[in-house]
DRENDO-1510 file (C-alpha; in Angstrom, 1 decimal, always signed):
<recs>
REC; n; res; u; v; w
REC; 1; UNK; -26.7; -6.9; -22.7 .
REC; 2; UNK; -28.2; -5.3; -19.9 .
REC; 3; UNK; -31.9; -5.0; -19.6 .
REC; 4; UNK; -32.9; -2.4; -17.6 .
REC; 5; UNK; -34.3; +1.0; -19.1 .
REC; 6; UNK; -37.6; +0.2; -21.1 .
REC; 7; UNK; -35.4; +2.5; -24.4 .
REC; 8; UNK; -31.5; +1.9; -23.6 .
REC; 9; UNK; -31.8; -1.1; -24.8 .
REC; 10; UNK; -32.4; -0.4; -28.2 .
REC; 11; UNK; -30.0; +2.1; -28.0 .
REC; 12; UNK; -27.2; +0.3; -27.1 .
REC; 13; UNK; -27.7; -2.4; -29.7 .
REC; 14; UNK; -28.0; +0.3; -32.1 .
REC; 15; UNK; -24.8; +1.7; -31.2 .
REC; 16; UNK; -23.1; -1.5; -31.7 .
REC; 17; UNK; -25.0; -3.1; -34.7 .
REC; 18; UNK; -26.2; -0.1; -37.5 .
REC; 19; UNK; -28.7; -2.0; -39.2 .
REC; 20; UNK; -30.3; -3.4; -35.7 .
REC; 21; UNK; -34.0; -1.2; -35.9 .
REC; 22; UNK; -36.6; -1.6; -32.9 .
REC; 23; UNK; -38.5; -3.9; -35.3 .
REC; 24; UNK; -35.6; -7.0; -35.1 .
REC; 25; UNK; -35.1; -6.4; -31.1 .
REC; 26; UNK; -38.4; -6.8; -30.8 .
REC; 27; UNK; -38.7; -9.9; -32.8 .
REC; 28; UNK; -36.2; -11.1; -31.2 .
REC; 29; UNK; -37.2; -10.6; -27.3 .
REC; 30; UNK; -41.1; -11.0; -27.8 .
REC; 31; UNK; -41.9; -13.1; -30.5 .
REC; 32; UNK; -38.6; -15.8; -31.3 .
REC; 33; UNK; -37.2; -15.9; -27.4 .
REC; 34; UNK; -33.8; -15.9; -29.0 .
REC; 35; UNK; -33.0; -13.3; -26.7 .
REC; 36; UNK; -34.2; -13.8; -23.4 .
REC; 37; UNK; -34.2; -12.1; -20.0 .
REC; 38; UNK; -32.2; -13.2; -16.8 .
REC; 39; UNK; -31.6; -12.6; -13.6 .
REC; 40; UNK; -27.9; -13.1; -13.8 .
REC; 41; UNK; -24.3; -11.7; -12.4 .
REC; 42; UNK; -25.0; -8.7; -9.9 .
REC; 43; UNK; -28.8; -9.1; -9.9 .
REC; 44; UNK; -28.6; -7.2; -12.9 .
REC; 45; UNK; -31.4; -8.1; -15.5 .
REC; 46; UNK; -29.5; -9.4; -18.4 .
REC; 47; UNK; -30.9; -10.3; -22.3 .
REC; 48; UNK; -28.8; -13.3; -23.4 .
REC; 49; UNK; -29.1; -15.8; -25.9 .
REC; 50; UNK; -31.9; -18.3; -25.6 .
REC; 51; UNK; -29.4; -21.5; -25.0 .
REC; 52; UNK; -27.3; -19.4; -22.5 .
REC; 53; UNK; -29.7; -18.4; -20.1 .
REC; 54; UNK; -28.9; -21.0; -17.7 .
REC; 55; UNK; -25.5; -20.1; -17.8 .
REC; 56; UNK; -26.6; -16.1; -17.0 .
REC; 57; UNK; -28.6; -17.5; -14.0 .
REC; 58; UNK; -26.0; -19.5; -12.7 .
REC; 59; UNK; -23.4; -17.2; -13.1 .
REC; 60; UNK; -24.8; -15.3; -10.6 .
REC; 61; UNK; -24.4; -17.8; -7.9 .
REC; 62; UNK; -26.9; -18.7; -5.1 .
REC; 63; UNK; -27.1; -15.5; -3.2 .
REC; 64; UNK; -30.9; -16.2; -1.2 .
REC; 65; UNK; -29.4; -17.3; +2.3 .
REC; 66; UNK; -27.8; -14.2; +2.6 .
REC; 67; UNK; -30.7; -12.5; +1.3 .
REC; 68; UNK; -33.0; -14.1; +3.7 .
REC; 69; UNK; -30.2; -13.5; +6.3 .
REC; 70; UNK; -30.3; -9.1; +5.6 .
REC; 71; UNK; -33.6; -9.4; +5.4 .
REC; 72; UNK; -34.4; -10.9; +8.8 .
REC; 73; UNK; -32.1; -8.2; +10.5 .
REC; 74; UNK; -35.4; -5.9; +9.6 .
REC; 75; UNK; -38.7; -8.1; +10.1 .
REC; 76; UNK; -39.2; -11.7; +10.9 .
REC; 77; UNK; -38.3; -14.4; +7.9 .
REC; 78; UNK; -37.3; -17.8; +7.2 .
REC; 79; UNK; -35.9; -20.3; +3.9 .
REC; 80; UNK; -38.9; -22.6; +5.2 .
REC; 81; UNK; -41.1; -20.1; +4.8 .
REC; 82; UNK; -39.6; -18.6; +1.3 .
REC; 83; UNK; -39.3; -22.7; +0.1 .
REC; 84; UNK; -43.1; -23.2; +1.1 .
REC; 85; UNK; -44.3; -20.4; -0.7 .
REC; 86; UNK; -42.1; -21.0; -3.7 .
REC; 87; UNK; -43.7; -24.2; -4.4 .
REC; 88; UNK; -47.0; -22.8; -4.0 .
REC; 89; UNK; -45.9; -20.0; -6.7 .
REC; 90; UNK; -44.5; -22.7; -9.4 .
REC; 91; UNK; -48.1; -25.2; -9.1 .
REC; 92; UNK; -49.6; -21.5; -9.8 .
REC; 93; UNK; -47.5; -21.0; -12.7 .
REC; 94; UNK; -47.9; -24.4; -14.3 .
REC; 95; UNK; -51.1; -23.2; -14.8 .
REC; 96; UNK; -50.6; -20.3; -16.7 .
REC; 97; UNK; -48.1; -17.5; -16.8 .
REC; 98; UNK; -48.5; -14.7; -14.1 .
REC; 99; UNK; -47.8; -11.2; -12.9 .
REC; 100; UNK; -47.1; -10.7; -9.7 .
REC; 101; UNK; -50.6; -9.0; -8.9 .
REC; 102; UNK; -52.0; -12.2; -10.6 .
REC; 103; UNK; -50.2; -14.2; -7.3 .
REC; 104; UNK; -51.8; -12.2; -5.1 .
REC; 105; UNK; -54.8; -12.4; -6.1 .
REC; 106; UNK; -54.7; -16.3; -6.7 .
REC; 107; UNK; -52.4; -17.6; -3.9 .
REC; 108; UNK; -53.9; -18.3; -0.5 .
REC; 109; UNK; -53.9; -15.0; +1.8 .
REC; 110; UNK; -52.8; -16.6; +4.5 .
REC; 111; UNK; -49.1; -17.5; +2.4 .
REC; 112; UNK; -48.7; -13.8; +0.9 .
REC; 113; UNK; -47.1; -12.1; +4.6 .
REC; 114; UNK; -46.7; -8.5; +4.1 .
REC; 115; UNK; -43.6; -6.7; +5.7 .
REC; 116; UNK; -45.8; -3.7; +6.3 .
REC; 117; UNK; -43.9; -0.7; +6.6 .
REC; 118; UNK; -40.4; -1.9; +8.0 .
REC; 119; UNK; -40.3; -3.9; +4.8 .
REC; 120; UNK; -40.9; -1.3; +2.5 .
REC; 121; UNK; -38.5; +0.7; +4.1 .
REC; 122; UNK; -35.6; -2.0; +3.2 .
REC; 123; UNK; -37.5; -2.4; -0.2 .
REC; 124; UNK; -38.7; -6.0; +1.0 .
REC; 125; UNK; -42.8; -5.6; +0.9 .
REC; 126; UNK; -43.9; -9.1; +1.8 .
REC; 127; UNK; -42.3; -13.0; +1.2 .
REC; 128; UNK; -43.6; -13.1; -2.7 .
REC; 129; UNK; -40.9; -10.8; -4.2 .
REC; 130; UNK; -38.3; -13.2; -2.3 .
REC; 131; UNK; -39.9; -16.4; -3.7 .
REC; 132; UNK; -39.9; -15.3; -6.7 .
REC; 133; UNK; -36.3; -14.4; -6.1 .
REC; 134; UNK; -35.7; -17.7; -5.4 .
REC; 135; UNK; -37.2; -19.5; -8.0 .
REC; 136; UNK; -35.6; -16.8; -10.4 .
REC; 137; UNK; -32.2; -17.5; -9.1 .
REC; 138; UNK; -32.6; -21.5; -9.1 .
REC; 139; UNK; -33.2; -20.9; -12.8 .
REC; 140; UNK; -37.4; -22.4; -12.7 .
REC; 141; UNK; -38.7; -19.1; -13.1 .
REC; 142; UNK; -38.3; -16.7; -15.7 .
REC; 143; UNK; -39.6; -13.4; -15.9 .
REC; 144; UNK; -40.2; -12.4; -19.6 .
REC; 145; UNK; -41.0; -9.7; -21.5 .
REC; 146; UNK; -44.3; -9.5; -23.4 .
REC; 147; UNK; -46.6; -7.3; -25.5 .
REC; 148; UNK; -45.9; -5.2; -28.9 .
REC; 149; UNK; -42.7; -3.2; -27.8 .
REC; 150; UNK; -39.8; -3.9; -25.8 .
REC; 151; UNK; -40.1; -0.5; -23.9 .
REC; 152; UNK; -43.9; -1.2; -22.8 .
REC; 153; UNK; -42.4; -3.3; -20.1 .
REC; 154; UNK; -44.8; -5.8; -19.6 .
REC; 155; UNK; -43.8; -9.1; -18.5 .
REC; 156; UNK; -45.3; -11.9; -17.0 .
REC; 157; UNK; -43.6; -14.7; -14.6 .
REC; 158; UNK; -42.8; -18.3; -16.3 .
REC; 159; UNK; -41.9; -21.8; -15.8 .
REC; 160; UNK; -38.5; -22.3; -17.5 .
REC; 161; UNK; -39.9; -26.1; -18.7 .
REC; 162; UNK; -42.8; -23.5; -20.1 .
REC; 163; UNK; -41.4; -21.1; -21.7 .
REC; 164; UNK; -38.2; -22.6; -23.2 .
REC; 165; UNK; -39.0; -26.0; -23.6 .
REC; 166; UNK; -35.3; -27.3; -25.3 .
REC; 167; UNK; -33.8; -25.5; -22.0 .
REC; 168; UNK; -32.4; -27.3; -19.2 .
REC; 169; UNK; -33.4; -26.5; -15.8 .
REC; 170; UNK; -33.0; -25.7; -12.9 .
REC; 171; UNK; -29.7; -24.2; -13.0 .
REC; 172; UNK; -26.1; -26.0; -12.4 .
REC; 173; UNK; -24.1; -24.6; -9.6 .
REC; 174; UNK; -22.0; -21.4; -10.6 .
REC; 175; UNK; -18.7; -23.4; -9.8 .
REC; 176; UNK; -19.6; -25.9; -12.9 .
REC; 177; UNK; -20.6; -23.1; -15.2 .
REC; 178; UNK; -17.5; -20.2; -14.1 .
REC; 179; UNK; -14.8; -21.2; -16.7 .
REC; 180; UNK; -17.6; -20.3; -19.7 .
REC; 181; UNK; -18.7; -16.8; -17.5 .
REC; 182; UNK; -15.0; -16.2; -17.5 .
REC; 183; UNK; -14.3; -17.0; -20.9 .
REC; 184; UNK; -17.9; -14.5; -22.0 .
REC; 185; UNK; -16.1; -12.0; -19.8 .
REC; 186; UNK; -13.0; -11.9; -21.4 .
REC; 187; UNK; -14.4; -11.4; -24.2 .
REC; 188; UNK; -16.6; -8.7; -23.4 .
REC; 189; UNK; -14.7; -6.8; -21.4 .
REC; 190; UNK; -10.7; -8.0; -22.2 .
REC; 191; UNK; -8.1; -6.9; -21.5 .
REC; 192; UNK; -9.7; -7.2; -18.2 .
REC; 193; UNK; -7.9; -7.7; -14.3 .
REC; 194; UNK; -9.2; -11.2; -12.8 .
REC; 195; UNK; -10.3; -9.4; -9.4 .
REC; 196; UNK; -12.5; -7.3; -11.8 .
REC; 197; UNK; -14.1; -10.7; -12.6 .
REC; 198; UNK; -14.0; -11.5; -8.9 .
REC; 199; UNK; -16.2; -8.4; -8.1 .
REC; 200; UNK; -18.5; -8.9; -11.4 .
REC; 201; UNK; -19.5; -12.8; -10.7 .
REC; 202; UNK; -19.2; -12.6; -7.3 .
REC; 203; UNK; -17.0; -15.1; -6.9 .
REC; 204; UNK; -13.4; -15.9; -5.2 .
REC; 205; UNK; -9.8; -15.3; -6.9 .
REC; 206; UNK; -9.1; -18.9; -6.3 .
REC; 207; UNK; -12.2; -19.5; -7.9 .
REC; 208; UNK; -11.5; -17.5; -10.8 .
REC; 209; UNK; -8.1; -18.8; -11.6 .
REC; 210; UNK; -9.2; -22.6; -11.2 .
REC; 211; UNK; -11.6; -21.3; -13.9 .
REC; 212; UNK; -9.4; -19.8; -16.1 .
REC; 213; UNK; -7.2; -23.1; -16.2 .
REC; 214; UNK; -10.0; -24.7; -17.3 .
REC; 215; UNK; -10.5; -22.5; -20.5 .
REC; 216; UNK; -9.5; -24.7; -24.0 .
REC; 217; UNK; -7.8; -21.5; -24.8 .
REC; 218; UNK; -6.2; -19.9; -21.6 .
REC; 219; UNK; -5.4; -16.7; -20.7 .
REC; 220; UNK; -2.7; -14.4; -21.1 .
REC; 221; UNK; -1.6; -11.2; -19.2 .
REC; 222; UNK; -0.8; -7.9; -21.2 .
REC; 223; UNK; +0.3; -4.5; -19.8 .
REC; 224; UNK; -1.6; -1.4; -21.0 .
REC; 225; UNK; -0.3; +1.8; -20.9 .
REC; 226; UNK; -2.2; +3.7; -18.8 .
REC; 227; UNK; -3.6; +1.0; -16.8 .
REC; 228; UNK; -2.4; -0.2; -13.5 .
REC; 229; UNK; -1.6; -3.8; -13.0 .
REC; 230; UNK; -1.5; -7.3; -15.3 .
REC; 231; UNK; -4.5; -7.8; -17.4 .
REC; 232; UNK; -5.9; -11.2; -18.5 .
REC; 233; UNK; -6.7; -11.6; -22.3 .
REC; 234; UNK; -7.5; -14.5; -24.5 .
REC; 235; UNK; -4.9; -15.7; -26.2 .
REC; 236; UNK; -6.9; -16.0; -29.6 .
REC; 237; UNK; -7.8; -12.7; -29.0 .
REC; 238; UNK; -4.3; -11.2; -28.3 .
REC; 239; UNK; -3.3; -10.6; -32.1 .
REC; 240; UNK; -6.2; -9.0; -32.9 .
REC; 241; UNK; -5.7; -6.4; -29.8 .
REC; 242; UNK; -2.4; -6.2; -31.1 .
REC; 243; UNK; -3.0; -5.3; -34.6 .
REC; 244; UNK; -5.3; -2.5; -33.5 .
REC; 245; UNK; -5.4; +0.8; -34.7 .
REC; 246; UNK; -7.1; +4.0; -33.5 .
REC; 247; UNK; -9.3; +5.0; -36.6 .
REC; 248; UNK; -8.2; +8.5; -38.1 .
REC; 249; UNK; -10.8; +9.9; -40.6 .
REC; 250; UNK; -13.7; +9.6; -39.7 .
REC; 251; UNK; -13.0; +8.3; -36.0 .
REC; 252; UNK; -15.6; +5.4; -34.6 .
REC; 253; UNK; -18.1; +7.7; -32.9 .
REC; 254; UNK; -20.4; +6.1; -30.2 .
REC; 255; UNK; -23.6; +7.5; -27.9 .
REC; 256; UNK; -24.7; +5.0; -25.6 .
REC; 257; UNK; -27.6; +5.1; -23.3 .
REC; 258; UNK; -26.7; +5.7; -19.3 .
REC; 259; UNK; -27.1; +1.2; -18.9 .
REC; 260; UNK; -25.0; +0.7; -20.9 .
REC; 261; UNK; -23.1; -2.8; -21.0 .
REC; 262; UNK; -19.9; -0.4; -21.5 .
REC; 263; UNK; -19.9; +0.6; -18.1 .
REC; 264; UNK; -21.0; -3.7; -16.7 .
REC; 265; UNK; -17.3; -4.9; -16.3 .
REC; 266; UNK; -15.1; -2.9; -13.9 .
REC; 267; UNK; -15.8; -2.3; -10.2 .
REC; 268; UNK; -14.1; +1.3; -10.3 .
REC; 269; UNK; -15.2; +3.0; -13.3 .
REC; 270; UNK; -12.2; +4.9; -14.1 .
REC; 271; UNK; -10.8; +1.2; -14.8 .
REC; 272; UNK; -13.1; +1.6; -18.6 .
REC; 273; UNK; -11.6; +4.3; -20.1 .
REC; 274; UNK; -8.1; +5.2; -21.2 .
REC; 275; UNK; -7.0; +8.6; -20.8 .
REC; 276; UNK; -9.7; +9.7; -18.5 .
REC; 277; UNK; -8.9; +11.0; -15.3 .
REC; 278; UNK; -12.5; +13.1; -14.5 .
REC; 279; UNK; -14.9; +10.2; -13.7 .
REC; 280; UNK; -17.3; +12.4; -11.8 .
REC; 281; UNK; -17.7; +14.2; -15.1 .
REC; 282; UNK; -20.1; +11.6; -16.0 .
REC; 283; UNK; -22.3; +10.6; -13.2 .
REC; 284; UNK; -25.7; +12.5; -12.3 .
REC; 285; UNK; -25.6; +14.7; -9.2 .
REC; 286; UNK; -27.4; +14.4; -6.2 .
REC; 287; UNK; -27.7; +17.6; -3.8 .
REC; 288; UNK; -24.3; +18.4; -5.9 .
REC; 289; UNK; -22.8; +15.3; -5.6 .
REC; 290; UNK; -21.7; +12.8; -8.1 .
REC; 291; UNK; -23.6; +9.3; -7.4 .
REC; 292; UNK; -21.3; +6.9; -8.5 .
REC; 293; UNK; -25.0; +4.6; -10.0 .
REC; 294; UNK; -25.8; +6.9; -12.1 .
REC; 295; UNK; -23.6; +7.1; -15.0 .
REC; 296; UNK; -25.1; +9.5; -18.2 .
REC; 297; UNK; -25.6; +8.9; -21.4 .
REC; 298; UNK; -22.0; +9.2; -22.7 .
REC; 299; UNK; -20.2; +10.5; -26.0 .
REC; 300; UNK; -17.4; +8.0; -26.9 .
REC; 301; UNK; -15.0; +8.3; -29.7 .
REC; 302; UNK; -12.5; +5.6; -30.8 .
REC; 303; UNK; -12.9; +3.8; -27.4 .
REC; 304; UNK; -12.4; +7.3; -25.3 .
REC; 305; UNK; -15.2; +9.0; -23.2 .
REC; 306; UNK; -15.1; +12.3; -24.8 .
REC; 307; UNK; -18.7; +14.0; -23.3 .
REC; 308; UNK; -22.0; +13.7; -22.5 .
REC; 309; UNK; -25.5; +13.9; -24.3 .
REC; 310; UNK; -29.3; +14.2; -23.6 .
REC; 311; UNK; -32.4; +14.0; -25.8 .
REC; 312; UNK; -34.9; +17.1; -25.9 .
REC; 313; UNK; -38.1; +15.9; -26.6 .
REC; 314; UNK; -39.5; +19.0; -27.2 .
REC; 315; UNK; -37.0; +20.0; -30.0 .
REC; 316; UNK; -37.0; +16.4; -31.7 .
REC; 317; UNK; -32.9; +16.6; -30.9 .
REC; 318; UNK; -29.9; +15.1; -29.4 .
REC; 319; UNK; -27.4; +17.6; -27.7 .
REC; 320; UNK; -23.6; +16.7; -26.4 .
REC; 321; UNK; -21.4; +18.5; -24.5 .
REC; 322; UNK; -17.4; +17.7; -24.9 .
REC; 323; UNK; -15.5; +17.5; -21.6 .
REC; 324; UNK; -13.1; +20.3; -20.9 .
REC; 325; UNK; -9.4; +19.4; -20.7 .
REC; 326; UNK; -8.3; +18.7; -17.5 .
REC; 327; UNK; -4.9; +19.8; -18.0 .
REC; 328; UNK; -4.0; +23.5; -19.3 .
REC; 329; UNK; -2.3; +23.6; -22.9 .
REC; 330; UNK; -4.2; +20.0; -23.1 .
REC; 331; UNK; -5.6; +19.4; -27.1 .
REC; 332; UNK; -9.6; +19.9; -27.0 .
REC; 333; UNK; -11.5; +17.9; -29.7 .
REC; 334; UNK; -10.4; +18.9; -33.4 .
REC; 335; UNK; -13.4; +20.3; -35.4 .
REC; 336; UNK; -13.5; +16.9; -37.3 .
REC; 337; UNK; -14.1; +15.0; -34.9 .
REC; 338; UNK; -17.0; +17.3; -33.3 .
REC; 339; UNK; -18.7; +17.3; -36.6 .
REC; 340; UNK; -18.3; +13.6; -36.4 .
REC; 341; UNK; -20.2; +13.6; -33.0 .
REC; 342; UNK; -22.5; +15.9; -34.6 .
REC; 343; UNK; -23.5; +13.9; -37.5 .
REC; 344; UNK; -23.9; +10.8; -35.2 .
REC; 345; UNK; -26.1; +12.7; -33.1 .
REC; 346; UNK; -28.8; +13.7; -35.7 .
REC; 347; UNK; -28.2; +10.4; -36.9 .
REC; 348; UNK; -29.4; +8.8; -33.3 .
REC; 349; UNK; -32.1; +11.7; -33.4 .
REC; 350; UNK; -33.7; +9.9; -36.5 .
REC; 351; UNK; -33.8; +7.1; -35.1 .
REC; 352; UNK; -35.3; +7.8; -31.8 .
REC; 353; UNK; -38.1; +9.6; -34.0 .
REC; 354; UNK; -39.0; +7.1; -36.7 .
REC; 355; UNK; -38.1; +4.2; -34.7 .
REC; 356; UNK; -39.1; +5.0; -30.6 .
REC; 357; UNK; -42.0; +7.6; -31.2 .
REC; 358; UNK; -39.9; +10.4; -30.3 .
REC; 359; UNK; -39.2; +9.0; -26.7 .
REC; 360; UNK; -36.1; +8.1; -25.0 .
REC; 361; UNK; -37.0; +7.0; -20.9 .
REC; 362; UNK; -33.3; +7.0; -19.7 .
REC; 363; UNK; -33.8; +8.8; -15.8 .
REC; 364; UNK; -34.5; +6.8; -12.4 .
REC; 365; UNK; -37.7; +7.5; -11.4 .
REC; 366; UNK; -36.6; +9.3; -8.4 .
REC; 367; UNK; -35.1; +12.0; -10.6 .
REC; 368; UNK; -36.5; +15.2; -8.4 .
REC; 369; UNK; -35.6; +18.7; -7.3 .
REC; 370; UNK; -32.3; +17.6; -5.7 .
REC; 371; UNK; -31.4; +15.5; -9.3 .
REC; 372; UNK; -29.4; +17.0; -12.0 .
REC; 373; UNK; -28.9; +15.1; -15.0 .
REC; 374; UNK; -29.3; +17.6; -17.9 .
REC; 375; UNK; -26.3; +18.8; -19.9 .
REC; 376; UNK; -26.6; +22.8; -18.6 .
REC; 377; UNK; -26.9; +21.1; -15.5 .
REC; 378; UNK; -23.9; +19.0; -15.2 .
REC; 379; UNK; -21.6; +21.1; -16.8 .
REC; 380; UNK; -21.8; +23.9; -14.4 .
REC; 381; UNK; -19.6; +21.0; -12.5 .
REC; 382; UNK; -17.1; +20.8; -14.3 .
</recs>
C-alpha cells in the first residue's frame, strides 16, 4: 500500500476493505506496528506488514552509490562522508527516537554540511537527508509514523533493533529476497509483463526470470485481449482469473484516491486499464499539459476507469465526471450504472465526514495558478 498522501491512504483501504474505518488503520500503523512504513521499490514509501518490512526495503535494492554519484555532479560529496555521518546518526538514535530537526540540533555542527543553494536546487539540502537515506535503505533506520491520526503526519526516525524488536536487520541483499517481491507482485498486479517487474524493482530481466524459477509455484503466461504481449500469472491463481465474471447488477464500483496502489505496477499507465485508450484523461494539467505524475482521483467500475472525482469541502460532497466516448456511436455509461457511482459517492462522502473531519488532502503542494486538477477544470480537456 502506498503511503504517501496524509488521507489516500485511508481511502484506498476503504475502497478495498468496506468495514476498514480510520479508527482500525490507525490502530494498526500507530499503536500495534502491524503495518509499518518503508522505504521500498521506487523510493516510494510503502505500509507493509510488520514481518515483511525487510523484504520492502530490500526489494528496492541498494541504490546510494548512484545517489551519491548524481549528487556529486551538483556540489562536492563522498560515501566516506555519508558512512561517517550515518554512524554518528544511529549512536544518536539508540538514544532515543528523532526528527530530523532533533539531528540537527544534537549532532556536531561541524558533521551537518549544508548544500546551500545548489543543493536545494537538486532537492539535496545538506549530507543528513542522504544518511538517513542510507541507513533507511540498509534497513537500520525506520521512519515511522506517530501521534493520534494517520493523516497528522508526524513521524519520528528509529532503530529497526528499536522499534521492531522480533525483526531482523539490516536488510539481505535484493537478489536473495527477489523471488518473494516477484511472487507479491504477481499477486498484486497479475496478469502482469516481467519487464513491468523489471521497471517496478529495478532490477534486470535475467534477474527476474532467475527469480521466477525460484517461485514453489511458477509462473505461467496468458494472453489478454486487449493487451499487447505474454503476461506472467501464477499458476494457483490462473483458475480463479479464469472463472471471472464482470459483475452485472449492481457492477463493483470503486473511487480511489490519486496514490493509489492501482496505478503502482505498470511503467506505462495505459498498461492498467482494459478498454481505455484516453490516458491523459486522467492526469492533472500543468500549463495545459497532462503530467504523466499526477494521476486523479479516479472512478472505476468492474475493473474499467470510467471518470474522474473531487471532494468539495465546502458542500460536504463528492462529485464525478464520466469520460466521454472516444469513439462516435460508442455506448456511454447506462443510467444504472451512474446511479451506482452516485450512491458510492455519497457513500465515500460519509465517510470522509464522520470519519476524516470533513477533509480529504489529495493535491501536491505545488498545486498553483498554472495547476488544474478540479473536475470543471479537466474536463474542458477532454
Amino acid at each position: 500500500m502506498l503511503a504517501a498522501g496524509s488521507t489516500a491512504p485511508y481511502l484506498s483501504l476503504r475502497a478495498r476493505c468496506g468495514g476498514c474505518d480510520r479508527a482500525s488503520v490507525d490502530q494498526a500503523v500507530l499503536r500495534d506496528r502491524s503495518v509499518v512504513r518503508v522505504r521500498g521499490v521506487r523510493g516510494e514509501p510503502l505500509f507493509v506488514p510488520r514481518a515483511q518490512a525487510m523484504i520492502a526495503v530490500a526489494a528496492k535494492g541498494r541504490r546510494i552509490d548512484a545517489r551519491i554519484r548524481k549528487i556529486a555532479k551538483v556540489v562536492p560529496i563522498s560515501r566516506g562522508e555519508v558512512e561517517t555521518l550515518a554512524m554518528m546518526v544511529a549512536e544518536f538514535l539508540a538514544e532515543r527516537p528523532a526528527t530530523e530537526a532533533d539531528m540537527e540540533e544534537g549532532l556536531p555542527a561541524g558533521m551537518l554540511r549544508n548544500f546551500g543553494t545548489e543543493g536545494r536546487r537538486a532537492g539535496v539540502p545538506g549530507v543528513l537527508p542522504v544518511a538517513l537515506e542510507y541507513l533507511e535503505e540498509e534497513g537500520r533506520v525506520l521512519h515511522l509514523d506517530e501521534g493520534d491520526r494517520l493523516d497528522s503526519e508526524v513521524r519520528r526516525y528509529w532503530l529497526t533493533e528499536k522499534a521492531l524488536p522480533d525483526v531482523t536487520s539490516p536488510a539481505p541483499d535484493q537478489l536473495e529476497v527477489l523471488p518473494q517481491a516477484l511472487d507479491f507482485y504477481l499477486r498484486s498486479f497479475g496478469p502482469a509483463r516481467l519487464e513491468d517487474f523489471v521497471w517496478w524493482a529495478g532490477t534486470t530481466l535475467n534477474r527476474t526470470r532467475s527469480a521466477a524459477e525460484a517461485l514453489d509455484v511458477s509462473p505461467v503466461t496468458v494472453t489478454v485481449e486487449g493487451l499487447e504481449g505474454e503476461l506472467a500469472i501464477l499458476a494457483d491463481e490462473l483458475e480463479s482469473l479464469l472463472a471471472f465474471a464482470v459483475p452485472d447488477d449492481p457492477p463493483d464500483v470503486a473511487l480511489i484516491p490519486n496514490r493509489d496502489p492501482f496505478y503502482a505496477g505498470r511503467k506505462a499507465l495505459t498498461r492498467e486499464f482494459l478498454d481505455f485508450d484516453g490516458p491523459e484523461r486522467v492526469l492533472a494539467r500543468f500549463r495545459g499539459k497532462p503530467v504523466a505524475a499526477r494521476v486523479l482521483p479516479t472512478v472505476i467500475v468492474n475493473g474499467q476507469v470510467v471518470g474522474i472525482w473531487e471532494w468539495q469541502p465546502a458542500e460536504k460532497r463528492v462529485v464525478w465526471a464520466e469520460f466521454p466516448p472516444l469513439e462516435e456511436g460508442a455506448s456511454p455509461l447506462s443510467s444504472g450504472v451512474r446511479a451506482a457511482v452516485d450512491r458510492e459517492a455519497a457513500c465515500l462522502a460519509d465517510y470522509v465526514c464522520k470519519e476524516l473531519g470533513g477533509e480529504i488532502v489529495l493535491d501536491p503542494a505545488e498545486r498553483g495558478t498554472h495547476w488544474a486538477y478540479e473536475v470543471e477544470e479537466i474536463r474542458t480537456f477532454w
